[in-house]
DRENDORO-692523 format. One record per atom (N, C-alpha, C): x negated, y, z negated. Coordinates in steps of 0.02 Angstrom, whole numbers, plus 32768, in hexadecimal, padded with zeros to 4 digits. Last residue first. Example, Ala and Ser with C-alpha at 12.3 -4.5 7.8 and 13.67 -1.06 7.14 Angstrom:
% DRENDORO-692523
7D7E7F907E9E 7D547FCB7E9B 7D7B80027E76 7D6C7EE47E7A 7D997F1F7E7A 7D6C7F5B7E7A 
This chain:
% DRENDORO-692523
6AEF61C964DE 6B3261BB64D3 6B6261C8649E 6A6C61FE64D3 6AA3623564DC 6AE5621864E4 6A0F61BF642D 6A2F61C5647D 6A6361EB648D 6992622463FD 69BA61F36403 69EB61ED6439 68D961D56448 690A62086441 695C61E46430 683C619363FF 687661906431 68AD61D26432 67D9619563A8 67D5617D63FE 680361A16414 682361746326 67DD61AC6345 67D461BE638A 686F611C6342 688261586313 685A61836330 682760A86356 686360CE6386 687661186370 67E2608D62D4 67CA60A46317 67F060B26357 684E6078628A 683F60B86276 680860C862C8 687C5FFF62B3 68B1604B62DB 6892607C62C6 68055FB062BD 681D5FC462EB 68545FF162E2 68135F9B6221 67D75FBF625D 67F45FD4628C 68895F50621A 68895F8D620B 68465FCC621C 685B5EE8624D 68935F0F6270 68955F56626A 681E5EC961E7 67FE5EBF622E 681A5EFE624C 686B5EA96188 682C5EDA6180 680B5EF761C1 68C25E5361B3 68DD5E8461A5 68A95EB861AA 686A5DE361BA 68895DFC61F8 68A45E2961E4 683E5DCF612F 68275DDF615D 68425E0561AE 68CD5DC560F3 689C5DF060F8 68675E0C611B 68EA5D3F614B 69075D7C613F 68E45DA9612F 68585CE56176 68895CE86141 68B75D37615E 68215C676203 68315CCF61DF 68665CCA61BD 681F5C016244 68205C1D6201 68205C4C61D7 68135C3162D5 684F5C3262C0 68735C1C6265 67A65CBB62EC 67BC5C6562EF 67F95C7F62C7 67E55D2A637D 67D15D196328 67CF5CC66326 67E95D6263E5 67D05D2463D7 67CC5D10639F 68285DEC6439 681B5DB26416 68255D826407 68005E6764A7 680F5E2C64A9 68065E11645C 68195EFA6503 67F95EDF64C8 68175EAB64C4 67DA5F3665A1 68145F046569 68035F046537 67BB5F636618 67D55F8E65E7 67FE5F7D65BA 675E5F32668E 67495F3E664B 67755F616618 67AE5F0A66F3 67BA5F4D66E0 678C5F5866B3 67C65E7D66D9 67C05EAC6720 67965EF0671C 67B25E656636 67D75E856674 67AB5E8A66A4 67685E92659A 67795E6165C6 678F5E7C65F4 670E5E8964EE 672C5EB2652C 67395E7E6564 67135E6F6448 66F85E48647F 67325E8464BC 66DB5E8F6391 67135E7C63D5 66FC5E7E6417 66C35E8662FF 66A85E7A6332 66D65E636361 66BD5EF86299 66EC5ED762A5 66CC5EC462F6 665C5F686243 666C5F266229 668B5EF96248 664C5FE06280 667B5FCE6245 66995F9F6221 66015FB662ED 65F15FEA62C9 66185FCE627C 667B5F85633E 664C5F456318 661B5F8562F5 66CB60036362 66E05FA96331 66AB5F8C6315 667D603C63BD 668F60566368 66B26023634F 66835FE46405 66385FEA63F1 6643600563AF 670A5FEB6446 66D95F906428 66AA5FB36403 67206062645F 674C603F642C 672260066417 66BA607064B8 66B260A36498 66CB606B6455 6704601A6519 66A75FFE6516 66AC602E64D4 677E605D6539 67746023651D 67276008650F 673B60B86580 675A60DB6547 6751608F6531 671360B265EE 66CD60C765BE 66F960C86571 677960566644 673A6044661D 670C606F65F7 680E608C6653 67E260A06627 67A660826604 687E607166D9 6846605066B5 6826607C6687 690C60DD66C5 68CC60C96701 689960A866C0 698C60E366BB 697A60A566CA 693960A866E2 69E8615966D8 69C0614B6704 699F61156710 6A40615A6664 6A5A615D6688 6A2F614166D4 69D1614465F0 69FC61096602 6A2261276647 69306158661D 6952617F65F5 6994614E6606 68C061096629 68B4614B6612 68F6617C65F6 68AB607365CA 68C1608665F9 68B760F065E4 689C5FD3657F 68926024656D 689E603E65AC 68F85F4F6545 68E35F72657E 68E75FC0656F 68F55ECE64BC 68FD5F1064DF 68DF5F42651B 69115E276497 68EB5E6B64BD 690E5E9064D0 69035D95646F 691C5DBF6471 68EA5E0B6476 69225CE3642D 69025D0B6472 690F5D4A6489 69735CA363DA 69315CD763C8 69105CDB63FF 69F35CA16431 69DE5C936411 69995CCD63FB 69CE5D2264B2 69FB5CE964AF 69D75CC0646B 69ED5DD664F3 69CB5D9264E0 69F05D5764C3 69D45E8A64F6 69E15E39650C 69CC5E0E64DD 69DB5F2C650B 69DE5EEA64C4 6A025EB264DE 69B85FBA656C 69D45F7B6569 69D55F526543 69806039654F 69A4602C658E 69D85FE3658F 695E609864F2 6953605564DF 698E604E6510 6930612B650A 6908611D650A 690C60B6650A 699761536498 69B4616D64E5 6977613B650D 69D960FE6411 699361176441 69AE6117649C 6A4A60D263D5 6A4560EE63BC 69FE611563F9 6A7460586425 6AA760A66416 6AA060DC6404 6A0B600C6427 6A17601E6461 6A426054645F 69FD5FF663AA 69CB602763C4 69E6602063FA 6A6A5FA66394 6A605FE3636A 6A41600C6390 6A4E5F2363DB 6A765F4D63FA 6A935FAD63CE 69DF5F15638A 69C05F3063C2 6A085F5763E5 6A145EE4631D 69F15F1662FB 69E45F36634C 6A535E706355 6A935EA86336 6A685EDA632F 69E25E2B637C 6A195E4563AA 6A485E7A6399 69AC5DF26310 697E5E216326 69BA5E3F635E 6A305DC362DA 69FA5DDC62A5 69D55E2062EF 6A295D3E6335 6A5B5D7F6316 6A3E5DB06303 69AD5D156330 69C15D31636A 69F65D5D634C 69BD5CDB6299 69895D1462A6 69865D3162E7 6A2A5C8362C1 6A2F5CA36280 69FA5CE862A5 69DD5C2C62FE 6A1F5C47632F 6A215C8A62FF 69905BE962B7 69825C136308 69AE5C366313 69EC5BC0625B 69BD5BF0624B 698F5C196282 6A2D5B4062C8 6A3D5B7A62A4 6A2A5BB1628F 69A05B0562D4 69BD5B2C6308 69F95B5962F1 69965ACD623B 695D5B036263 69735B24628F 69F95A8761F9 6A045AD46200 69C15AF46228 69BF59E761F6 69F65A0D61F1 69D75A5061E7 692E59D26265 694559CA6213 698959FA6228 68F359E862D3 691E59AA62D0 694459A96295 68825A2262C1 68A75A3D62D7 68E05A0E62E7 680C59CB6279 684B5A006268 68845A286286 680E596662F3 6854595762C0 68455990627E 67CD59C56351 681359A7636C 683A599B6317 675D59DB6305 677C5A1C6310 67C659E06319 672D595462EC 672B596862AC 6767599C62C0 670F5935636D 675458FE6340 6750592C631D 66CB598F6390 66EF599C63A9 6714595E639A 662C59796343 665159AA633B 669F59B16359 662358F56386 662F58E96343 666E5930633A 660A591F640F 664158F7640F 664858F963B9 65A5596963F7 65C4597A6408 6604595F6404 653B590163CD 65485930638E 658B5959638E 653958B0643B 655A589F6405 657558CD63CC 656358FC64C8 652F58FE64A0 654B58DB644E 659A5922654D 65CA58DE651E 659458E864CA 650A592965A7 654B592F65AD 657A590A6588 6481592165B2 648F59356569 64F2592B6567 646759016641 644658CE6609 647258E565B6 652258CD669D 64DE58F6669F 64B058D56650 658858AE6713 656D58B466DC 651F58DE66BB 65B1585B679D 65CC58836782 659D587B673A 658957EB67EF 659158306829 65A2586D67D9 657257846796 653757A867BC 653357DA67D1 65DB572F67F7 65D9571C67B3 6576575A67D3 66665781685E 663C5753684A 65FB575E6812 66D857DD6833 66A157F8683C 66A157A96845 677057BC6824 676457CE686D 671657D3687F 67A557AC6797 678B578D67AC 6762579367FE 67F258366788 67B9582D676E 678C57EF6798 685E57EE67BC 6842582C67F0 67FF582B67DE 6895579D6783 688D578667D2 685157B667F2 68B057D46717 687757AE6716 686F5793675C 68A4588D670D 68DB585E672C 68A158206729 682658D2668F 686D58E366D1 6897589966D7 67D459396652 67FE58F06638 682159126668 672E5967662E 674A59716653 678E592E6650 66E059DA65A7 66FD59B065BF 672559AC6616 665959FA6555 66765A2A6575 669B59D4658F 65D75A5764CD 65FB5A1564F9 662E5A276511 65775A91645F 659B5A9764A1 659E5A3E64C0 65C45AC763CA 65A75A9463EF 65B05A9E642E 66335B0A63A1 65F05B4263AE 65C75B0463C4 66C05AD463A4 66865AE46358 66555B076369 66C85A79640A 66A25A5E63DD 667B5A8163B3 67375AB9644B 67305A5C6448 66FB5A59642E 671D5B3F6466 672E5B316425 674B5AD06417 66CA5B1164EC 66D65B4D64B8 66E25B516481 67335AAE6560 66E65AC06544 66EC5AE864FF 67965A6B65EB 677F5A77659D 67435A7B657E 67ED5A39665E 67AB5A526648 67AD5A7C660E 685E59E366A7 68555A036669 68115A0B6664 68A8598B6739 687159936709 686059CE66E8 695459A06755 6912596D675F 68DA594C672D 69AE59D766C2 697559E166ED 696959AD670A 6A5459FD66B8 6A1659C166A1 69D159B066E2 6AA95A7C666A 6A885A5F66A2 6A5F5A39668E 6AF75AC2660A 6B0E5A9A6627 6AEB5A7A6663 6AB35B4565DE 6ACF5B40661F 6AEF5B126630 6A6D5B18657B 6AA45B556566 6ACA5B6E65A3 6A215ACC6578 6A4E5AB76554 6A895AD56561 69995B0A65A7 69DF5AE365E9 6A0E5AD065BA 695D5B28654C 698B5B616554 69AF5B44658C 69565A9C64BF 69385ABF64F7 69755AF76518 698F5AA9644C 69495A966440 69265AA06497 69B75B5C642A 69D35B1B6422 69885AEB6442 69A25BC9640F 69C35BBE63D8 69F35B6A63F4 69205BDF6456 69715C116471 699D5C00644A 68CB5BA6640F 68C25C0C6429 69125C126436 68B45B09640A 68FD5B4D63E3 68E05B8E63E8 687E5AE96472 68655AD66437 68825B1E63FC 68595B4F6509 686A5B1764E3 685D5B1F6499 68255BC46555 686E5BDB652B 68805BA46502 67C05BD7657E 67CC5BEF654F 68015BF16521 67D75B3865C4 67705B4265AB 67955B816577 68285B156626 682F5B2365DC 68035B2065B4 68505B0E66B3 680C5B25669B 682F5B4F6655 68AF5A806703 68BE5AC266E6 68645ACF66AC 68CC5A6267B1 68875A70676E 68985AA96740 69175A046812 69305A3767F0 68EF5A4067B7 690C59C868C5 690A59D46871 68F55A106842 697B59C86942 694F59F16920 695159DF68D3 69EF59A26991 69B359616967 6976599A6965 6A4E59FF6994 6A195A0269C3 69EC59C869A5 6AAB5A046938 6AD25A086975 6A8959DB69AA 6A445A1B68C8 6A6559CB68D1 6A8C59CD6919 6A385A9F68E8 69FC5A5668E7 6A125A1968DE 6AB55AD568C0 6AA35ADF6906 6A645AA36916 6AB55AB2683E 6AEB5AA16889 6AD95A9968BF 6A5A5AF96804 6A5D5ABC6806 6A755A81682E 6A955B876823 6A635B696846 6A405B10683E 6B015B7A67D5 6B0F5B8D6825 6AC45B75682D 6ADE5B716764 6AF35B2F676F 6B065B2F67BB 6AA45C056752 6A755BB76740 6AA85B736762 6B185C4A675D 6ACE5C3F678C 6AB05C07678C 6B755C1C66F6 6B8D5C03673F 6B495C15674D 6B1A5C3D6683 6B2D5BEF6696 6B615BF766D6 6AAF5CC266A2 6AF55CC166AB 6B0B5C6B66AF 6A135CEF6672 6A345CE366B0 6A8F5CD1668A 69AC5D6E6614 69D25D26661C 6A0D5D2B6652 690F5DA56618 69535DA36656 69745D586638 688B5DBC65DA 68D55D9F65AB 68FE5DA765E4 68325DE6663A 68695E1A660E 68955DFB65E6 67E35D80667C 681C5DBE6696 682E5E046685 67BE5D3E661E 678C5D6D6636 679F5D98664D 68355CFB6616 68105CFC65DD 67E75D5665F1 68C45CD66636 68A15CEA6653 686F5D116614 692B5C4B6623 69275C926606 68E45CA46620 69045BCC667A 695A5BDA6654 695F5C266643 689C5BDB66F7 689E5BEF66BC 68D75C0566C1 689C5B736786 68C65B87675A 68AC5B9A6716 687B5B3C681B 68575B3067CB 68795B7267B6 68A15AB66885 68B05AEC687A 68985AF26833 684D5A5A6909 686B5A6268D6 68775AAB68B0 683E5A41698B 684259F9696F 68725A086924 68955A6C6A32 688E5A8369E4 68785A3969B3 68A55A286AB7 686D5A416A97 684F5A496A48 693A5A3E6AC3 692259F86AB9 68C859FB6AAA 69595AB56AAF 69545AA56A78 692F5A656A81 68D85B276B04 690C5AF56B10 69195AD86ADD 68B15BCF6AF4 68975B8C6ADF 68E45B566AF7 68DB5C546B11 68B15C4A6AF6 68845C0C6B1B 69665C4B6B4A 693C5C916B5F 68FC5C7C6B47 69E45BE96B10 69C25BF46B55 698B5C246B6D 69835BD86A89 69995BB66AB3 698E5BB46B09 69CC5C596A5E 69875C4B6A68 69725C226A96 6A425C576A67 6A385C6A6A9A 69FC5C6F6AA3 6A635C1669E5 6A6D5BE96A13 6A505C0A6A5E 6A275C936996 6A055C446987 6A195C2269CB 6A935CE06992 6A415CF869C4 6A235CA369C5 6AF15CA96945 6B135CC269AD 6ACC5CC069C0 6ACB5CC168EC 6ACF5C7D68FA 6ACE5C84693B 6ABC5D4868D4 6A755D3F68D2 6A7F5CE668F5 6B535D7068D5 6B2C5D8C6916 6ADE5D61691C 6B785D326871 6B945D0868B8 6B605D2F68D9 6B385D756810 6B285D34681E 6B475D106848 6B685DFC681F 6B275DF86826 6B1B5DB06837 6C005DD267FF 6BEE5DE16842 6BAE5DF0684A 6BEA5DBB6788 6C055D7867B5 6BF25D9167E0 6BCC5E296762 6B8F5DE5674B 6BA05DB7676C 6BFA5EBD67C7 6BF15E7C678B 6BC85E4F6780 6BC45F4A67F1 6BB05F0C680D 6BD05EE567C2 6BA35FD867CE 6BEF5FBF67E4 6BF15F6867EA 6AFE5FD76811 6B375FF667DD 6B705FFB67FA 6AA75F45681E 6AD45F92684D 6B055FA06804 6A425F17678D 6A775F1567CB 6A8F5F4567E9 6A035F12672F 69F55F4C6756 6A135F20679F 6A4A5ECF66D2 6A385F0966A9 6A325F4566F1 6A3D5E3F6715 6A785E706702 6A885EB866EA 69F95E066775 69D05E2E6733 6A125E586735 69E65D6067B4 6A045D9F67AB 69E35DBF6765 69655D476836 697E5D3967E7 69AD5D5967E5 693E5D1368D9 695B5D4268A9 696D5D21685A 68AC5CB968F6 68E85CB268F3 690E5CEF68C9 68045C856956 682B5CB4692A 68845CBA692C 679E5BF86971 67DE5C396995 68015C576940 67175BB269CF 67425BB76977 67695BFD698C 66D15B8A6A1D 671F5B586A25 67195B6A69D6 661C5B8869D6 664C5B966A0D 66895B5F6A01 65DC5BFA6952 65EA5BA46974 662C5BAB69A1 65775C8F698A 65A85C596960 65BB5C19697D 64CB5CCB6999 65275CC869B1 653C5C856981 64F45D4B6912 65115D116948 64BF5CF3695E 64D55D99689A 64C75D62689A 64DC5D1268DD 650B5E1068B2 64BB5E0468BB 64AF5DB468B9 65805E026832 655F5E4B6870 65095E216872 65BE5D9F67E2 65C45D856813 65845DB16846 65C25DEA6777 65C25D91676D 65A65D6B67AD 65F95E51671E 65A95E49672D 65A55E01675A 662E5E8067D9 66045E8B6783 66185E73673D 66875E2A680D 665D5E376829 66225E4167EB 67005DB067DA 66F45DE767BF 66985DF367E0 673F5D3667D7 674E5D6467FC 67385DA967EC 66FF5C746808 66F35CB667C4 670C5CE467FF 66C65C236862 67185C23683A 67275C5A6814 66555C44685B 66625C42688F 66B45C45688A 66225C1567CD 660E5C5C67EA 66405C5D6824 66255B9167F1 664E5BA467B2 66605BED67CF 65C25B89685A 660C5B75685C 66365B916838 65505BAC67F8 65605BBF6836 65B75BAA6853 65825BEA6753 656C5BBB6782 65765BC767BD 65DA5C2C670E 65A75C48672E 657C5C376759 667F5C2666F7 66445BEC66E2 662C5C35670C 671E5C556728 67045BF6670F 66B65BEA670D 67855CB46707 674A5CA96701 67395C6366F8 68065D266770 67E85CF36756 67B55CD5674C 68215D8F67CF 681B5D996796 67F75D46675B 68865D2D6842 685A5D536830 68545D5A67DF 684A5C736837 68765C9D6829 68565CE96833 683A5BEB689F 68135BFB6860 684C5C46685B 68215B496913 68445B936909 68355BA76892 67B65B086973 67CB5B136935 67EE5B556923 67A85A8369F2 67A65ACA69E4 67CF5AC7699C 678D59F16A22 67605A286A03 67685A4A69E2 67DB59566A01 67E459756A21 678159B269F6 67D858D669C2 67AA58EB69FC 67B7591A6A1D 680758D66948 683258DF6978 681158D769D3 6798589F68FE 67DC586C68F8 67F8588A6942 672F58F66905 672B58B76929 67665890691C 676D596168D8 67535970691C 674F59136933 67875952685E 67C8595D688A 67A8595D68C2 66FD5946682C 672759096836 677659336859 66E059D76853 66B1598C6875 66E2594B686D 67315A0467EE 672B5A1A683A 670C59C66858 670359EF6765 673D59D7678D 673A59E567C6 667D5A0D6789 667659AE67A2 66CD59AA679F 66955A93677E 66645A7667B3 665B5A2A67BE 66C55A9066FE 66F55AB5673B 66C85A8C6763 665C5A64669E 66A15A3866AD 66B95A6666E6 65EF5ACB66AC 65EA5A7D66B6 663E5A6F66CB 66365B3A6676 66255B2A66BB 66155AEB66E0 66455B0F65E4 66825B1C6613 666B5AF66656 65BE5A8665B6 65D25AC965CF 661C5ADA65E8 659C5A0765D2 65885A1465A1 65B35A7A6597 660B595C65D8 65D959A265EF 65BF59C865BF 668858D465EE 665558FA65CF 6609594065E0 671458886627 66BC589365FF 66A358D86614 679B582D6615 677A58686600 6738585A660F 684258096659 680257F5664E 67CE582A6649 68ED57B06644 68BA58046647 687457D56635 699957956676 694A57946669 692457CF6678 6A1958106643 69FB57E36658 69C057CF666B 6A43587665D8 6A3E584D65D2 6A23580565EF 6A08592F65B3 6A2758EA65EF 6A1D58A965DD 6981597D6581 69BC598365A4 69E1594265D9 691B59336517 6919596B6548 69705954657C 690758D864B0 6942590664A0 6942595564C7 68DD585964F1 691D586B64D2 6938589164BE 686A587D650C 68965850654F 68D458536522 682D58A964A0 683C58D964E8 686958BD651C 681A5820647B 683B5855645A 684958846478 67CB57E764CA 681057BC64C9 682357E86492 675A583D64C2 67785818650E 67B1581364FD 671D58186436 67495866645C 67615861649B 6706579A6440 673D579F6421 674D57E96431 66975799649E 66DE576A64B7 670B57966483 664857EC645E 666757F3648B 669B57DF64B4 663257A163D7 665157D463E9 666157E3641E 65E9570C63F5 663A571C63F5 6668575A63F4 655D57216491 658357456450 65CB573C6452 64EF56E56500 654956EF64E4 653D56F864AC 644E56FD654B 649156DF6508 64AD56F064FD 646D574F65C9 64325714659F 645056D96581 64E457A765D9 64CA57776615 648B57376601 64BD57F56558 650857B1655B 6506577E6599 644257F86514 646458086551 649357D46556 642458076477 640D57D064A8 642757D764D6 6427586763EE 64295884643D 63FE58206453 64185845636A 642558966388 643C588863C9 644E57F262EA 641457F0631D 644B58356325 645F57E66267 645657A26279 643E57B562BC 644B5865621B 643658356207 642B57F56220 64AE58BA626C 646858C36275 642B589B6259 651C588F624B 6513586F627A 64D258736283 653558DE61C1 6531589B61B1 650B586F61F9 653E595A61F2 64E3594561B9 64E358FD61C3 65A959626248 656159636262 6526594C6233 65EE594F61D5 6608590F61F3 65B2590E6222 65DE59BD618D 65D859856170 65D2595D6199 660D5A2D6202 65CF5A2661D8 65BC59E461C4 66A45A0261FD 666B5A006237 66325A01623A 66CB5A236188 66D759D26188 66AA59C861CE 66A65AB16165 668B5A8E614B 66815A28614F 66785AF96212 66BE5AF061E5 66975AB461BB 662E5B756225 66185B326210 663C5B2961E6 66A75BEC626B 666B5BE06260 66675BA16217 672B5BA862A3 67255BCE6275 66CB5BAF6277 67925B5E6311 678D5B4262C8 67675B74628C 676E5BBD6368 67BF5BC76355 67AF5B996321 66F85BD463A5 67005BED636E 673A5BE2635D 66EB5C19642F 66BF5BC6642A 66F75BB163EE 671E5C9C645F 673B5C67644F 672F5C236452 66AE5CE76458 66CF5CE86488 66F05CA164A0 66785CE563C2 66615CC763F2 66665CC1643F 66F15D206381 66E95CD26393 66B95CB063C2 671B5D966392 66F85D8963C3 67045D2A63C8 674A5DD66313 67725DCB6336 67675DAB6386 67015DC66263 66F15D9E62C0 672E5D9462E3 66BF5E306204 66F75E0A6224 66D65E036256 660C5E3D61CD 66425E4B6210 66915E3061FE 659E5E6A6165 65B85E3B616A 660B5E706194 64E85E936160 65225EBE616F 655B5E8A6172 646E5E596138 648B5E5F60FA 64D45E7F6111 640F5E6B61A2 64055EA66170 644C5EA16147 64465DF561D8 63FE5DEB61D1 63E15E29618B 64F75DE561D9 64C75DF461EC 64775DFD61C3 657F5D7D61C9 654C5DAB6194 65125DB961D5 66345D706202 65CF5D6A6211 65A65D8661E6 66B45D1361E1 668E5D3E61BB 66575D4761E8 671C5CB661EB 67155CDC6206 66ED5D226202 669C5C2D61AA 66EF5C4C61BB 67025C6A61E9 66085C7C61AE 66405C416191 66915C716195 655A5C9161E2 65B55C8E61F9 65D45C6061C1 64DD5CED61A7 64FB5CB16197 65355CB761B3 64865D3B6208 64685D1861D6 64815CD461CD 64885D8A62BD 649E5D4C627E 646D5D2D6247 645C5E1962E9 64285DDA62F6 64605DB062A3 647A5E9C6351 64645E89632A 64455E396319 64D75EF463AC 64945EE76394 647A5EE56368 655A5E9663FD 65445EB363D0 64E45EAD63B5 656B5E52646D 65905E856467 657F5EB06424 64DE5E2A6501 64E95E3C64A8 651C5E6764AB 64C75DE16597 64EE5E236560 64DF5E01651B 64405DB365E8 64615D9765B0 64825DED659D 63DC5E0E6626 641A5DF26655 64395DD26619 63515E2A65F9 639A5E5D6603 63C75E3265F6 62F15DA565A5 63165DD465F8 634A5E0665CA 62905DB3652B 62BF5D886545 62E75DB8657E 620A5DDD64E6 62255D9C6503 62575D926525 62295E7264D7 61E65E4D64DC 61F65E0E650D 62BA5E8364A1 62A05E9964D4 62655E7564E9 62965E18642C 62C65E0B6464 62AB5E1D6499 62505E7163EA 622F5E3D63F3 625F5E2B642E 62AD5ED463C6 62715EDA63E7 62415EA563FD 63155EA06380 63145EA763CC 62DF5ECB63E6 62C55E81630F 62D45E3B6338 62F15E566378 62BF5EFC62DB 627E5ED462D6 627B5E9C6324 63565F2462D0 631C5F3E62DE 62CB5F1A62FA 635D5EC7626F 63835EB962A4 634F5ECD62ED 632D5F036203 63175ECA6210 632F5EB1625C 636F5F8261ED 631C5F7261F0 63175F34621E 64125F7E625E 63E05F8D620F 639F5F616233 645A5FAD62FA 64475F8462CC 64115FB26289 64CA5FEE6279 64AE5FC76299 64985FD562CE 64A3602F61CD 64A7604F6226 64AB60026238 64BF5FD5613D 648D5FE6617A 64A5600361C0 65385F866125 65015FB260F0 64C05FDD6105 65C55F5E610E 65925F76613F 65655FAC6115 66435EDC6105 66035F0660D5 65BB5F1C6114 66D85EAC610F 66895ECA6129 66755EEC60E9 67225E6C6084 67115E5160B9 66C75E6660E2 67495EDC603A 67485E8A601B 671C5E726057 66E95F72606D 671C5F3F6065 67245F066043 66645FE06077 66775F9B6068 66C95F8A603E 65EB603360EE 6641602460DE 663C5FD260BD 658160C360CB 6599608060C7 65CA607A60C2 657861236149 659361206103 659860E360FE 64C961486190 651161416192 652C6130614D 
């Protein structure tokens, strides 16, 4: 192939090159199918928003990891702060010996997650982890069972987690049976509403189904709790409507249903503010948080109501690595950059940015059905042609593969498989995101047709 080099990518090898080569043969050897790879190949060095690869090929990262990444590969004050902790110890299980990091990310999450009145936090290691003990603690505050979850929506792989999750392939086909008293709820997806239908009138009709669940389903005095992704990650980027979100908040306070909002993708400025309930006016119960709370560390949170938190007895809730110091270090370091004047601004900045360039390709590609999103949470829906709207998964799988070919690593999503999604961290200079971008329309260019509007 031709080599391509930019300020930025530099691809110097087919991918994957020699060496890459080497290591997914060994893979194959060792390690299952069942893990995806979106790209084949194998990381040398990350910084920023940069990946170098093993044969020397260096990426934009519109992936982020699938949004761990919004501070930016080994942000340098997150680095430091880990060399410095790795010096006085690693790991004593917080159930052994207490660590002050963890109190002190407790009483920092207790302050700048949504709402003002008491809050109480701890600690996990995973998304899935936190959806599965918020559940467990709404299960034992309310005593009630059953759990309502969304369509289209993703919370974890875990059996429960899995069980909340709306998507058959890959996540769910083969793997029952599932955890019982968990129910499915309409979202709205505005894009593929009845045609003629408004956004008010999609979201009175999806509120009107919520209360008649009720009677046809489940009794509300049953419901313990309701779990809420603000923007729909795995979905498709589906962002909902602040009357939806605060109609169904209504409806769980009408009913002493608690409210879980699952901010594992969208927290920690993706939507251009520090969580995406900001942007609804709603104050969760309990908040689940993972992904980009610590930099590529895994740790994962759960901070709700302190009456509610409190409901486990001392034992019923936790686990050995959960809170992990290195984890809690990494996640003061991410919180107070992202605390500094202009970061959520500069979120907001690079959502613009990627939104004005997508509502282009939507005028310009018969082939680019839809350009959503909210803050730097943003995606396009491939589709076969716009009047018909029909899903286009081989075409969008086509668009990702000739992206990361060309240096630009992007991530697929939907129902439908037919999104492109990104994640960039959110230290992406201009250039960069310009360079990115600009992959992408020349790979629309090739793909696609222009449009007949």
């Amino acid at each position: 192939m031709d080599s391509t080099t930019t300020k930025y990518i530099q691809i110097k090898t087919q991918i994957p090159g020699p060496k890459a080569q080497e290591l997914l043969a060994r893979k194959e050897s060792h390690v299952p199918r069942g893990p995806f790879n979106t790209l084949p190949t194998f990381v040398q060095k990350a910084e920023g928003a940069l990946l170098t690869d093993v044969d020397g090929n260096t990426f934009i990262d519109f992936a982020g990891a699938i949004g761990t990444i919004n501070a930016g590969h080994c942000p340098p004050a997150v680095v430091e702060a880990l060399k410095e902790q790795l010096d006085q110890y690693i790991h004593t299980c917080f159930h052994v010996m207490m660590y002050e990091p963890y109190v002190k990310l407790a009483e920092t999450l207790n302050r700048i997650t949504p709402g003002t009145h008491a809050k109480k936090t701890f600690f996990l290691n995973s998304g899935a982890e936190a959806v599965e003990n918020a559940v467990k603690i709404a299960r034992k505050y309310t005593g009630r069972k059953a759990i309502i979850s969304f369509e289209r929506g993703f919370h974890g792989r875990t059996l429960l987690a899995m069980s909340l999750t709306s998507k058959v392939r890959p996540y769910k086909y083969q793997f029952g049976p599932f955890a019982p008293d968990v129910y499915k709820m309409s979202y709205p997806y505005y894009y593929r509403a009845t045609p003629g239908t408004t956004p008010e009138e999609c979201d009175e009709q999806v509120l009107r189904r919520f209360e008649d669940f009720f009677l046809g389903e489940v009794p509300a005095d049953e419901v313990a709790a309701v779990i809420m992704e603000p923007v729909q990650g795995e979905g498709g980027f589906v962002v909902p409507s602040k009357r939806f979100v605060q109609g169904v908040k209504a409806i769980c306070e009408k009913h002493g249903i608690l409210f879980i909002a699952d901010e594992v993708q969208t927290g920690f400025g993706r939507t251009g503010k520090m969580f995406a309930m900001e942007h609804f006016g709603v104050e969760p119960d309990l908040i689940v948080m993972s992904k980009s709370l610590g930099a590529g560390l895994p740790i994962s949170a759960v901070t709700g109501r302190a009456e509610i938190m409190d409901a486990p007895n001392p034992g019923e809730i936790g686990g050995t690595y959960g809170g992990s110091p290195l984890g809690c270090i990494a996640a003061l370091k991410v919180i107070e950059m992202m605390e500094q004047e202009g970061f959520m601004d500069r979120a907001n900045q690079i959502g613009t940015g990627i939104l004005q360039c997508f509502e282009g390709f939507k005028q310009r590609f018969e082939q680019v059905g839809d350009a959503r999103g909210i803050g730097a949470m943003c995606a396009i829906e491939i589709v076969k042609d716009k009047s018909g709207k029909e899903p286009d998964k081989e075409l969008t799988a086509k668009i990702a593969q000739a992206c990361c070919q060309r240096g630009l690593v992007v991530l697929t999503a939907g129902l439908y498989s037919n999104v492109i999604r990104i994640l960039s961290p959110l230290v992406i200079d201009d250039e960069q995101l310009e360079e990115g971008l600009g992959v992408m329309e020349k790979v629309l260019e090739e793909l696609c047709t222009p449009s007949q509007a």
